[in-house]
Steps between C-alpha positions, in 0.01 A plus 500: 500500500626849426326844689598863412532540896728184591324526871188398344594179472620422837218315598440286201875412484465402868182258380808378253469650186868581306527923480699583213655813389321583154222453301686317232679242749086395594421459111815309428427271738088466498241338284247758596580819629270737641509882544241770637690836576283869570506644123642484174807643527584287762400188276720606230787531734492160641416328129738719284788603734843372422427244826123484373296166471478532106952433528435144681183404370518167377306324231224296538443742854200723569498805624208622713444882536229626804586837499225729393657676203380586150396251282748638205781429740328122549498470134926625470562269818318226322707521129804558720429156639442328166804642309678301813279154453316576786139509629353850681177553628352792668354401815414822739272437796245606704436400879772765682718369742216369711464258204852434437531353846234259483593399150158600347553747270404542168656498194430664131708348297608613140679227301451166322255261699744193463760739684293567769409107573841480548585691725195532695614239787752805597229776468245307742800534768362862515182492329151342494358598125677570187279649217741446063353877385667465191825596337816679667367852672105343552601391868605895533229662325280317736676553797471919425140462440460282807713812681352758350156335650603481882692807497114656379349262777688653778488856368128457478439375896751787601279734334195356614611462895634862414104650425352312725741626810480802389113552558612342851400145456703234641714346220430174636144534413559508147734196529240282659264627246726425182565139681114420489502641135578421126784725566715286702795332387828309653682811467289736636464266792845517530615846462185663661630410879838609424417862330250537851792447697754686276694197521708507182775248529571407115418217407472605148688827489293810368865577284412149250164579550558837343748352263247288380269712403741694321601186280107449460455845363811481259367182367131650477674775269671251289191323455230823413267388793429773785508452859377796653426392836843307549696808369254696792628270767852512414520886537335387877770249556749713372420779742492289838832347346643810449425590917629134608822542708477107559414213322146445495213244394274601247227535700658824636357706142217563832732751593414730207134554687681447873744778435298764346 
């Protein structure tokens, strides 16, 4: 295994994994590798860097990417791979760290189906589904919609606890109402509770969340198709991420209606 910051893998080479020093000494000396890093600069540093995976990639290995990046960087990552005889699929999750730890997240998955089969016995380690979208860049383009739809989710209840406290109504109210309503979802049940108690501890930072929608508007330009009320909720994000002196869960885009 190979970490940008070496401590992170104290505990995992304690659990008896082998740390190595670069990305290309895990490629040379893997059938399937697997990277997820915060954005696409960083993936392009750890796949094209002189010590990258794409100088020790082997053929006949696959890589797997999770980072959420573009889907035109999938599709470069993916002919990279095949100039080299190797497989690539794009593979970026959803399921935060909460997910992660009980090995039940889920996976959209861009790539050929028999590749995925393949290596699916080492993406169940981590995950419970795993949904073939399509070619290279379909398991991203889904992943920014899928994004782009909590990050509206959450900026939605935050403006909705936001009214209703402000005409001095407990926000709790409108909780238990939304829980008893077709308005309720996993997520809101989730985040509602920690916006109440302006408990922001990230589990997925508000920085990739804001990245995210930033790739999701980029591609929406490439592509002709409008997203008005995503591009609205970025400027929100952007503003309480602009005021963050720490990092900070998502959730905390309540704090453009808390601070004002």
């Amino acid at each position: 295994v190979w970490n940008r910051t070496p401590a992170r893998t104290d505990e995992i080479a304690r659990a008896g994994a082998r740390v190595v020093a670069t990305p290309r000494e895990v490629a040379s000396s893997s059938d399937v590798i697997m990277t997820i890093v915060s954005d696409p600069p960083a993936v392009e540093s750890i796949l094209w860097g002189a010590d990258g995976v794409l100088a020790g990639l082997a053929p006949g290995s696959t890589l797997i990417d999770s980072s959420t990046v573009s889907p035109p960087l999938a599709r470069r990552a993916a002919a990279a791979c095949t100039e080299r005889g190797a497989d690539y699929l794009d593979a970026p999750v959803t399921g935060g760290t909460w997910g992660a730890e009980k090995g039940e997240l889920v996976f959209m998955v861009g790539g050929k189906p028999e590749v995925l089969a393949r290596v699916q016995p080492v993406l169940a380690a981590m995950g419970k589904k795993f949904f073939p979208l399509g070619g290279p860049g379909a398991g991203q383009t889904v992943k920014l919609a899928m994004n782009a739809l909590l990050a509206l989710q959450v900026n939605a209840l935050a403006e909705a606890l936001a009214l209703v406290m402000g005409a001095g109504i407990a926000g709790e109210k409108l909780v238990e109402v939304m829980q008893s309503s077709m308005a309720r979802s996993p997520l809101l049940d989730l985040k509602a509770p920690l916006i109440l108690a302006k408990n922001f501890a990230p589990s997925f930072p508000l920085r990739l969340m804001h990245k995210d929608l930033g790739l999701a508007i980029d591609l929406a330009n490439q592509l002709g198709v409008p997203l008005p009320s995503t591009a609205t909720a970025r400027e929100v994000y952007n503003a309480v991420r602009g005021k963050a002196t720490e990092d900070v869960d998502y959730a905390a885009v309540a704090r453009f209606w808390m601070e004002r």
